[in-house]
C-alpha positions as CSV (number, residue, x, y, z in Angstrom):
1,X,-5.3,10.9,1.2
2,X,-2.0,12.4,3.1
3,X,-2.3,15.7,0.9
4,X,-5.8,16.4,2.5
5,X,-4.7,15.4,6.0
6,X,-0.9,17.8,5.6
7,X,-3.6,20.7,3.8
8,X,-6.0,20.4,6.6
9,X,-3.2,20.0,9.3
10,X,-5.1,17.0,10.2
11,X,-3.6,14.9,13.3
12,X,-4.2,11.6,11.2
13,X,-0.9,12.7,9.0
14,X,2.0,11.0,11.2
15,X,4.2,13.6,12.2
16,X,7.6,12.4,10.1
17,X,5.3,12.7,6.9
18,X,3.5,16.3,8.2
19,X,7.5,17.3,9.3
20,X,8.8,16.3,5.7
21,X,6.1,17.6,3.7
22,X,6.6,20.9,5.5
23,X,10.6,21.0,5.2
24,X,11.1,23.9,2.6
25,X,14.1,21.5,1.7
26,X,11.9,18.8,0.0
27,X,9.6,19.2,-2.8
28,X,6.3,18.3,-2.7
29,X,4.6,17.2,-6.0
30,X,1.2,15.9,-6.1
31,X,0.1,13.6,-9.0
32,X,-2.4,14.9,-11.3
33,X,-3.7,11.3,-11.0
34,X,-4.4,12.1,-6.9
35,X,-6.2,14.8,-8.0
36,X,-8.3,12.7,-10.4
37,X,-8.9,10.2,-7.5
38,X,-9.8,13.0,-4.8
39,X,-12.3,14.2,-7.6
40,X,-13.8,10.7,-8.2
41,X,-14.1,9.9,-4.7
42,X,-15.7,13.4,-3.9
43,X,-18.2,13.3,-6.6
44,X,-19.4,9.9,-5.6
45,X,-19.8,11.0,-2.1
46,X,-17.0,9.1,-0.6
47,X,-15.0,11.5,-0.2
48,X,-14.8,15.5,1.7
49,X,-12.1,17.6,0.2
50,X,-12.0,21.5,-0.5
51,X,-14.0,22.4,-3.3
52,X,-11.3,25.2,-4.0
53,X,-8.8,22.0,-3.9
54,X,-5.7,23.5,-6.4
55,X,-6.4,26.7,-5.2
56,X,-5.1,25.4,-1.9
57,X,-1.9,23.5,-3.1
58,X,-1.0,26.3,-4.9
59,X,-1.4,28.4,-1.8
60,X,0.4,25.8,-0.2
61,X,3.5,26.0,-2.5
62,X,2.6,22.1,-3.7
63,X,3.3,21.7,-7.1
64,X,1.2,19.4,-9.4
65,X,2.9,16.8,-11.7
66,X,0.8,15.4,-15.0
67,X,1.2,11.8,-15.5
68,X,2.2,11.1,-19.0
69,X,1.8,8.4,-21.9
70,X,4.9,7.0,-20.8
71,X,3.7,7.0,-17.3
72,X,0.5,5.0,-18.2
73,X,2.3,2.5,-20.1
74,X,4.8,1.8,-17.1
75,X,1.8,1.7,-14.6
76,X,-0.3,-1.2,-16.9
77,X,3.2,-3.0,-17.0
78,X,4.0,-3.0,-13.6
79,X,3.7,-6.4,-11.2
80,X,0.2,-7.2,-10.0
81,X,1.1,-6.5,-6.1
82,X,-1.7,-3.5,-6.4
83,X,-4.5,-3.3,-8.5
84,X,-5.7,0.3,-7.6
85,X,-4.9,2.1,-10.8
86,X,-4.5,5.7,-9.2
87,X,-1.7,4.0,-6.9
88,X,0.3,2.1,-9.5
89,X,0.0,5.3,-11.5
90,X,1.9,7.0,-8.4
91,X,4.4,4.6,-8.6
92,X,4.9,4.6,-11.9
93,X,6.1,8.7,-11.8
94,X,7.8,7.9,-8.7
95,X,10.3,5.9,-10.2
96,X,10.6,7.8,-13.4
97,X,11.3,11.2,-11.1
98,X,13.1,9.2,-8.2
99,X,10.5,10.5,-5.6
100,X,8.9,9.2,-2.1
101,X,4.9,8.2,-2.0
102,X,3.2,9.6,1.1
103,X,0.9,6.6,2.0
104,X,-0.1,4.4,4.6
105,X,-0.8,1.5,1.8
106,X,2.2,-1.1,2.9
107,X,1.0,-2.9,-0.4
108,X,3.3,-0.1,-2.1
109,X,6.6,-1.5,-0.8
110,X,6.9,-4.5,-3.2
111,X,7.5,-2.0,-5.3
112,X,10.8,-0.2,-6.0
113,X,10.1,2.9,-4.7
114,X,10.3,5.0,-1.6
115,X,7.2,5.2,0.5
116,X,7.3,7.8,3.8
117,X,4.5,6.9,6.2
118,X,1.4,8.7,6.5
């Protein structure tokens, strides 16, 4: 999860992702469906993230994104390449807004999208 590595200022984050996050140049959106899976994954123990987590992009100057209907649709019609619906959900908004995915998952470039390393 890059945006609890770039809150944290975590070393895991590699640099040209912690660099560009932090460029007042670029915005940073975080899906509402990242939140979702932070959530999930926190609540079923697999996961440590701030319990005051919008709190802290908001303090951070990160703005959150809602996925929409149209978003949904384009993520279930998307190629198989990923099966994680949270990801394919980020794709799915990354094309329609013409935005880069902060990830380590290489499984996002058979996609048509952008993808900065994490």
């Amino acid at each position: 999860m890059a945006v609890l590595w770039w809150l944290a200022d975590d070393k895991r984050l590699a640099s040209g992702a912690a660099k560009s996050l932090a460029d007042p140049a670029n915005d940073v959106l975080v899906s509402a469906a990242t939140i979702w899976e932070i959530e999930v994954k926190r609540a079923a123990g697999r996961l440590q993230a701030p319990e005051e987590l919008l709190e802290d992009l908001t303090r951070a100057g990160i703005e959150t994104i809602p996925f929409t209907a149209t978003d949904a649709v384009d993520a279930a019609r998307l190629p198989q390449h990923h099966k994680d619906p949270f990801d394919r959900m980020l794709v799915a908004q990354a094309k329609r807004l013409d935005a880069t995915i902060v990830s380590r998952d290489p499984a996002l470039d058979a996609y048509d999208v952008n993808r900065l390393p994490a």
